[in-house]
ZAVEXVO-50536 format. One line per 8 residues: number of its first residue (from 1); their letters; for each residue z, x, y of N, C-alpha, C. Coordinates in steps of 0.02 Angstrom, whole numbers, m for minus. Layout:
residues N
NUM	a	Z:X:Y:Z:X:Y:Z:X:Y | ... $
***
This chain:
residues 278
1	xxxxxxxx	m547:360:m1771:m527:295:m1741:m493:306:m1674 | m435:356:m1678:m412:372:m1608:m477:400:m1554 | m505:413:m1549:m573:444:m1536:m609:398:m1498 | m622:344:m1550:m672:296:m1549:m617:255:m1472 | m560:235:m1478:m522:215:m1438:m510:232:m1387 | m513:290:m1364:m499:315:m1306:m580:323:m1261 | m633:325:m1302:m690:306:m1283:m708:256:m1248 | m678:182:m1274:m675:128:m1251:m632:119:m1192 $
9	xxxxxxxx	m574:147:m1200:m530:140:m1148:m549:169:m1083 | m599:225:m1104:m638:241:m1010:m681:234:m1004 | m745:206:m1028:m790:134:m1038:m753:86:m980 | m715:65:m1027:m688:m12:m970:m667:5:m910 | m623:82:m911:m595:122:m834:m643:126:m789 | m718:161:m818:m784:163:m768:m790:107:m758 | m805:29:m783:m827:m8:m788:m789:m69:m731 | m719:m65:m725:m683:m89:m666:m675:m43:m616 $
17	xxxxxxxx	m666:7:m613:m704:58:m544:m766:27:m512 | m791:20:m555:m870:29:m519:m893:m56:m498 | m862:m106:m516:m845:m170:m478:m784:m187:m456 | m746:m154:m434:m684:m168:m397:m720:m160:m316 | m708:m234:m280:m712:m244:m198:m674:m154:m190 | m627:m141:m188:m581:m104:m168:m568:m29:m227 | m629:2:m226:m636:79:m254:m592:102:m229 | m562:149:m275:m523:204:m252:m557:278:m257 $
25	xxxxxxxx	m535:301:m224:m557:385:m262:m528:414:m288 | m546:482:m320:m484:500:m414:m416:493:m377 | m388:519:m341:m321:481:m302:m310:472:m224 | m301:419:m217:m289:419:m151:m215:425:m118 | m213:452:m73:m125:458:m50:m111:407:6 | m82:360:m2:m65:309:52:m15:333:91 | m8:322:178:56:323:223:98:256:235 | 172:289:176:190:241:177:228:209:252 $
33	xxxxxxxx	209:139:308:252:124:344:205:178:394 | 153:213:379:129:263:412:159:356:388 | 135:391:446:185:461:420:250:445:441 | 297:402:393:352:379:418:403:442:405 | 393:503:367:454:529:385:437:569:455 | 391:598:487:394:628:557:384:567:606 | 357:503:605:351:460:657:394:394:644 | 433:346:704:470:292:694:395:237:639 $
41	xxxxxxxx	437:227:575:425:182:528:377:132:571 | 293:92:523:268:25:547:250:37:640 | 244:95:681:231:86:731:152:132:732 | 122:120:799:49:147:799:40:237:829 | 113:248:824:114:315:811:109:342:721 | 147:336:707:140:339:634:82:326:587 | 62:272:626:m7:263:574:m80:316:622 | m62:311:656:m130:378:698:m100:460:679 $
49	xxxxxxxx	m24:465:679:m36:548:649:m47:522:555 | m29:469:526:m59:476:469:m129:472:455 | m190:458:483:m238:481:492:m241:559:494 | m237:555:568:m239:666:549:m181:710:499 | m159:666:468:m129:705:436:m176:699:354 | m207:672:351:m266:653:305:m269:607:249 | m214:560:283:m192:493:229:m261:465:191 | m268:426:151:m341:399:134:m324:325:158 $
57	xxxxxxxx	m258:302:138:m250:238:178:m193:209:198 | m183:176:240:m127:157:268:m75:80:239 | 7:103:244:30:37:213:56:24:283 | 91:m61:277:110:m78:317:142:m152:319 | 195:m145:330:250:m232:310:246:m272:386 | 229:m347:349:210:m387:397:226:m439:386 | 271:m495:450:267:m536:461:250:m565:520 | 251:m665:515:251:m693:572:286:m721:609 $
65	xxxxxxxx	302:m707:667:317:m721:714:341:m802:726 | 372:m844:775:371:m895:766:328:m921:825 | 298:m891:850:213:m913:896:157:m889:844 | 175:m873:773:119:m857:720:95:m805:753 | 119:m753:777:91:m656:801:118:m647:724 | 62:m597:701:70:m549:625:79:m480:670 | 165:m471:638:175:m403:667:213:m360:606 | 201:m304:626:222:m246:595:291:m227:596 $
73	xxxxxxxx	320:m247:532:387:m237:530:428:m247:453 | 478:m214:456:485:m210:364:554:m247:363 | 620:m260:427:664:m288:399:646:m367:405 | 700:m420:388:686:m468:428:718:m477:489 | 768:m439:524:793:m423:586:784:m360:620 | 783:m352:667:785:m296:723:845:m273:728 | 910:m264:693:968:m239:698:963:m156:679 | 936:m131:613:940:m87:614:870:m31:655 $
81	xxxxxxxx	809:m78:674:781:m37:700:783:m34:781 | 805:m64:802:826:m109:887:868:m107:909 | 921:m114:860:1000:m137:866:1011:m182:905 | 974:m247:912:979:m306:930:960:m340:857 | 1000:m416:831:1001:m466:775:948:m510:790 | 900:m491:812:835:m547:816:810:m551:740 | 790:m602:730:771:m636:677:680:m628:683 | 642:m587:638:588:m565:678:546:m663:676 $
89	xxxxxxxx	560:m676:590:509:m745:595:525:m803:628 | 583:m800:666:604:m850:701:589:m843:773 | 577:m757:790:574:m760:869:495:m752:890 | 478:m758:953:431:m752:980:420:m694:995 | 363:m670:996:341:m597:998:338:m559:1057 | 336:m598:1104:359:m612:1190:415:m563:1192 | 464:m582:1149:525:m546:1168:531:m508:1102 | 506:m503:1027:503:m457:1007:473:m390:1047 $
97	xxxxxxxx	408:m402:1084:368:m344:1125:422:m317:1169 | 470:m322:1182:510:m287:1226:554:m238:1175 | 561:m227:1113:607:m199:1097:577:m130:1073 | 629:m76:1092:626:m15:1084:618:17:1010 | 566:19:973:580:15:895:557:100:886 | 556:142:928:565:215:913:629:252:944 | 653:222:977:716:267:1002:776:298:949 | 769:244:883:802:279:837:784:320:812 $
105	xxxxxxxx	721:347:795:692:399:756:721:458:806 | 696:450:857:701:519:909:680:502:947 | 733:551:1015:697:522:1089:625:540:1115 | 609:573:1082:550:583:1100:487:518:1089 | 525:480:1045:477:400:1026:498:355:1065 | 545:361:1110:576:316:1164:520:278:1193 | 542:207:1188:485:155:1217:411:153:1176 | 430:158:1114:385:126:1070:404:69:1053 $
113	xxxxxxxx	341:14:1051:352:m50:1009:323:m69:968 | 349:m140:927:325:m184:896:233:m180:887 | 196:m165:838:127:m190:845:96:m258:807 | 43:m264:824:17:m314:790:m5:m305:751 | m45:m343:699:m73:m347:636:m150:m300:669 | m185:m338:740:m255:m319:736:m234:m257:766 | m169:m216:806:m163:m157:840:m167:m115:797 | m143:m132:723:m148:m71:672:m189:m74:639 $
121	xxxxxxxx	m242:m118:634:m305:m113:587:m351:m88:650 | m331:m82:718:m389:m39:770:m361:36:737 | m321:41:733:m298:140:715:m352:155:658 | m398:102:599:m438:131:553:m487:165:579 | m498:216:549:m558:283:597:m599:229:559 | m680:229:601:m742:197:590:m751:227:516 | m770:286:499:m796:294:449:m772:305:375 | m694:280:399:m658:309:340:m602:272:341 $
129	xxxxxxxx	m553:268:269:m491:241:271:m485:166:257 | m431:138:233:m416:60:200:m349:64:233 | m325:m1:196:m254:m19:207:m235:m66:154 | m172:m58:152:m126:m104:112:m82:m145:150 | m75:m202:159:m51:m280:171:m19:m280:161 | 55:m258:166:118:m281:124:156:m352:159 | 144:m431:140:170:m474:159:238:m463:116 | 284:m450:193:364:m456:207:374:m554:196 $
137	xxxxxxxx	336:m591:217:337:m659:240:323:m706:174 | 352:m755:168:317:m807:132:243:m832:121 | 228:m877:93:170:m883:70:124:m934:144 | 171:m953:186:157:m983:248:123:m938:288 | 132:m868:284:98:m842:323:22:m809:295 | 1:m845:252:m87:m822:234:m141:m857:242 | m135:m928:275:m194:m971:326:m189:m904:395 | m150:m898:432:m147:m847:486:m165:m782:466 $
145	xxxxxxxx	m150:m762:408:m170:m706:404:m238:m698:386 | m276:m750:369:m328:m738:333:m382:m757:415 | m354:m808:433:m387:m807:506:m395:m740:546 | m334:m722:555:m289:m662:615:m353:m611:581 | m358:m572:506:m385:m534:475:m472:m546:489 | m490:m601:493:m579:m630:506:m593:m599:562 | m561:m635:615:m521:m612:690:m558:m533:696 | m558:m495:660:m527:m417:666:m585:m381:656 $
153	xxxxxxxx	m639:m414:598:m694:m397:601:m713:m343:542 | m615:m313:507:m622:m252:481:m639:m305:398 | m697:m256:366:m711:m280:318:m664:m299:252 | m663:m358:215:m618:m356:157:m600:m320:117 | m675:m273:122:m666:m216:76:m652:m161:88 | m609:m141:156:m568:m89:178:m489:m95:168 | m475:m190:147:m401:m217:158:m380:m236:81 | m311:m223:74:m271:m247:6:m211:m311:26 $
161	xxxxxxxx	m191:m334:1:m142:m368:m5:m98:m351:m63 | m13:m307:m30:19:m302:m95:87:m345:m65 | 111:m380:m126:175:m425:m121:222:m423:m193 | 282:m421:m172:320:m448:m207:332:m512:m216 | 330:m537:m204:338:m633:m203:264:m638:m236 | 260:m690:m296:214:m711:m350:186:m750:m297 | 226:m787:m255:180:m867:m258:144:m812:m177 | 169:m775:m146:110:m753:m116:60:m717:m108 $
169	xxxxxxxx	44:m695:m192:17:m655:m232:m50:m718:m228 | m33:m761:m276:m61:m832:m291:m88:m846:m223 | m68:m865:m182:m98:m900:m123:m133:m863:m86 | m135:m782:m80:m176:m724:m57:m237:m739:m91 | m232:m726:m134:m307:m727:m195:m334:m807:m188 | m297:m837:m178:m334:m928:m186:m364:m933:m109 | m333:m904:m60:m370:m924:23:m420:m840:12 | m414:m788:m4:m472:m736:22:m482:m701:m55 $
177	xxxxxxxx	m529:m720:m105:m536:m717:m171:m564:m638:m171 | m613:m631:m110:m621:m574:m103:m627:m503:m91 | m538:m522:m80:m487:m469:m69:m458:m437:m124 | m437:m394:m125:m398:m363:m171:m329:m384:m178 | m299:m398:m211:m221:m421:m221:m188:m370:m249 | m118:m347:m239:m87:m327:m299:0:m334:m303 | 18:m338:m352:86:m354:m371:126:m304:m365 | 182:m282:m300:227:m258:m318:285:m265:m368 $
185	xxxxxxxx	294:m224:m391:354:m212:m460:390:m150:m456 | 458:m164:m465:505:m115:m463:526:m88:m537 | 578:m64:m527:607:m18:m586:647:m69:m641 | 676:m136:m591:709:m152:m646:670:m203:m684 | 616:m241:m611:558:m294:m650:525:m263:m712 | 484:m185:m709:449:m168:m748:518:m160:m819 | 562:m139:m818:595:m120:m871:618:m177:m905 | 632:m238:m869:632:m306:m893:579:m326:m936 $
193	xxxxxxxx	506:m333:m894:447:m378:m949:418:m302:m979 | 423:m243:m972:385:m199:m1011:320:m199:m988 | 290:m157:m1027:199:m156:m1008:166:m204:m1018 | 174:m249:m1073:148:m308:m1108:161:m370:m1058 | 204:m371:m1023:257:m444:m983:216:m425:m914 | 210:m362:m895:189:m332:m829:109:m362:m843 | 68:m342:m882:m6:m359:m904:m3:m438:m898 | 15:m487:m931:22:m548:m936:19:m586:m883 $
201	xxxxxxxx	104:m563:m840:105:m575:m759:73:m544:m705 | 22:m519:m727:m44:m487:m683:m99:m558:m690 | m121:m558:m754:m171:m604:m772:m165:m669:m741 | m88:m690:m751:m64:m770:m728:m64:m763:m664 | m59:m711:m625:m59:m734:m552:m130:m719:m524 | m192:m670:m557:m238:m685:m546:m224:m636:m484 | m193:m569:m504:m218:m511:m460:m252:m457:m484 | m264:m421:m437:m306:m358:m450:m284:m292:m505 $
209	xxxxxxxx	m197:m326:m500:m182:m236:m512:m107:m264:m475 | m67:m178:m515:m10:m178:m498:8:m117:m452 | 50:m113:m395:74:m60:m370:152:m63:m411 | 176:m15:m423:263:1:m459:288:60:m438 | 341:51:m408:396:102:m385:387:147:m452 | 388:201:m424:360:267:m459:415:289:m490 | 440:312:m552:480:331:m597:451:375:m659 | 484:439:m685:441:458:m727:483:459:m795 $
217	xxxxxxxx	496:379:m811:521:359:m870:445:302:m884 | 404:304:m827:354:263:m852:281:308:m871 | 266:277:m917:214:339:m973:145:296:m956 | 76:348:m997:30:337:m991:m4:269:m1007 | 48:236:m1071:35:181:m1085:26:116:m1035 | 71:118:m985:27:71:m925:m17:69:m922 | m55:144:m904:m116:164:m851:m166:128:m900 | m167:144:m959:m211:151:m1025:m239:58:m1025 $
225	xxxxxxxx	m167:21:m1020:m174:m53:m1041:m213:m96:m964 | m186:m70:m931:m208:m81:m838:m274:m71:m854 | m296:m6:m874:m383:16:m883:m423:m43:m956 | m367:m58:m992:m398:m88:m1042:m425:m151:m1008 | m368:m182:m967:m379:m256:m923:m415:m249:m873 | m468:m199:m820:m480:m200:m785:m437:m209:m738 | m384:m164:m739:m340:m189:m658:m326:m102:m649 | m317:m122:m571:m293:m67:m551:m223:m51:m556 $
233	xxxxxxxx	m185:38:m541:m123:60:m543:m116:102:m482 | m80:63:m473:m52:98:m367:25:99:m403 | 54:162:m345:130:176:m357:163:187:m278 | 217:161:m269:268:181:m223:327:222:m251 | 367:234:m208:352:282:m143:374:351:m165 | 337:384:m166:333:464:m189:317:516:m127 | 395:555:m139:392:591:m112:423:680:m131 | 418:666:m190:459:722:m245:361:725:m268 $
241	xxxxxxxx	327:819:m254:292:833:m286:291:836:m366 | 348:849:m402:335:853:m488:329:775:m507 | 369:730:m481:354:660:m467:268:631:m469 | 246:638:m423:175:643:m394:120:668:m445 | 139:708:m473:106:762:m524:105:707:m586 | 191:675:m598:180:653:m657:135:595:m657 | 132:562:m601:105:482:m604:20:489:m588 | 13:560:m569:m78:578:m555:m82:602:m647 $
249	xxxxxxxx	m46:624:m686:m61:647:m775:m60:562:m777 | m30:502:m769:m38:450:m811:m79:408:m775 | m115:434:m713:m168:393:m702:m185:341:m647 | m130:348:m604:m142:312:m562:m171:312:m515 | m202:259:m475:m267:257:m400:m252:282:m364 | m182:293:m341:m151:284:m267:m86:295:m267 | m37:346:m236:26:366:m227:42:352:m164 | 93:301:m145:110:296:m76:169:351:m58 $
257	xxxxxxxx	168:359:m24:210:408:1:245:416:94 | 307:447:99:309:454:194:293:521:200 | 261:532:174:259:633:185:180:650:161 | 138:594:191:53:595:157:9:658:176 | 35:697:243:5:776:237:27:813:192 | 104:806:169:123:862:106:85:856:54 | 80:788:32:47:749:m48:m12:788:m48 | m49:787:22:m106:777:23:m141:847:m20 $
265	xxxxxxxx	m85:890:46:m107:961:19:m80:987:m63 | m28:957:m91:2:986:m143:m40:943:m210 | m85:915:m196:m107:870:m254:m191:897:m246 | m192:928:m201:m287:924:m195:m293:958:m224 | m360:955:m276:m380:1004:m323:m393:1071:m300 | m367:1131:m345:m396:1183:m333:m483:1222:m350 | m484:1249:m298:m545:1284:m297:m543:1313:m369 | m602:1345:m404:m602:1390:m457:m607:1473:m424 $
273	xxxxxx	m576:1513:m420:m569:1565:m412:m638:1617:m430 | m651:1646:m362:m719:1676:m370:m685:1774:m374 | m717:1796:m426:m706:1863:m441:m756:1884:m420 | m749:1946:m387:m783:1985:m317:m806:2038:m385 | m857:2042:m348:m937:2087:m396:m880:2170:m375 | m926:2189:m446:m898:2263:m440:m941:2313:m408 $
***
């Protein structure tokens, strides 16, 4: 019977792989914010050395502007990355574009700025690579985004949408159905509704799949019930290899991470060892 069960359970795993808009491969390593620990966080340095550094796909926090510009940015002020209190969704991008958003990392990023939504979906190499959507913004900003995104030309099926906020989970999937959605969840959401509450509030909002802050108090039983439902399992943000290790044993698509050349190399399968003729 156990047998017979676990049979079924990767039955249905092949079976939502192989119609999911948005395939993964056995794991993909996302840059989180870009290679945010060597480059300033969300800028188009970061996301071009995470390319050569051999990310499979890129994350990235976004809101709008109050001239409706979708820009790249994770607080809702410029204080700690600027050290000016601009309010990013209230100001104009006019004068967001002036602000210095690498000088904190290091001077050597001096006079980097602000990008746009279409400046960082130009960094996707032609033949390779996705991205993840992370709406920072309310549910106001997905008529624009879904325009801004048409705009861009880059196919749906290179782009994700992940959110914390339900209702702009809901309104992602209701304006671009043929996108991928997915639900961020943290440590204390998941430990609140459990695997069962997490499954449920997947179904009701009518996403793809869950991304969850990576913890290794969480067991295979997710991965197993996710595969039972046809949804996918994405994890943030990993950057502890035994970490990484544990959440690739329980199964997940995709490890975001700021350190996506380390992942890359410490997770790729090994060769089988060739013994030299005598």
């Amino acid at each position: 019977m156990h047998n017979l069960m676990l049979k079924k359970l990767s039955l249905l795993a092949l079976v939502a792989f192989a119609c999911s808009p948005f395939p993964c491969t056995a794991l993909d390593i996302v840059a989180h914010r870009g290679a945010s620990e060597d480059a300033p966080e969300n800028t188009l340095p970061a996301f071009e050395l995470a390319w050569e550094q051999g990310a499979d796909l890129i994350e990235g926090d976004f809101f709008m502007t109050s001239d409706t510009v979708i820009v790249c940015f994770h607080d809702k002020t410029s204080e700690r990355i600027a050290g000016q209190p601009l309010d990013i969704s209230s100001t104009a991008f006019e004068q967001l574009r002036n602000l210095d958003v690498g000088a904190w990392k290091d001077p050597q990023w001096r006079g980097t700025r602000i990008p746009t939504l279409a400046q960082v979906l130009a960094t996707l190499p032609p033949d390779r690579g996705r991205m993840f959507i992370e709406v920072k913004d309310s549910e106001r900003i997905i008529e624009p985004l879904s325009e801004q995104l048409a705009a861009t030309g880059v196919p749906k099926s290179r782009l994700a949408v992940i959110s914390f906020d339900k209702a702009v989970i809901k309104a992602c999937k209701k304006a671009m159905p043929e996108m991928d959605v997915f639900w961020l969840v943290g440590t204390k959401t998941y430990k609140k509704l459990g695997t069962g509450g997490v499954i449920k509030t997947l179904k009701k909002l009518g996403a793809d799949g869950v991304d969850i802050q990576a913890t290794a108090e969480i067991t295979a039983e997710l991965g197993a019930a996710l595969r039972e439902n046809g949804l996918q399992f994405h994890c943030w943000t990993v950057n502890d290899i035994p970490l990484a290790r544990h959440m690739v044993e329980i199964g997940v698509d995709s490890i975001t991470t700021d350190r996506p050349g380390v992942l890359k190399r410490a997770l790729a399968p090994k060769e089988p060892s060739r013994s030299r003729p005598r």
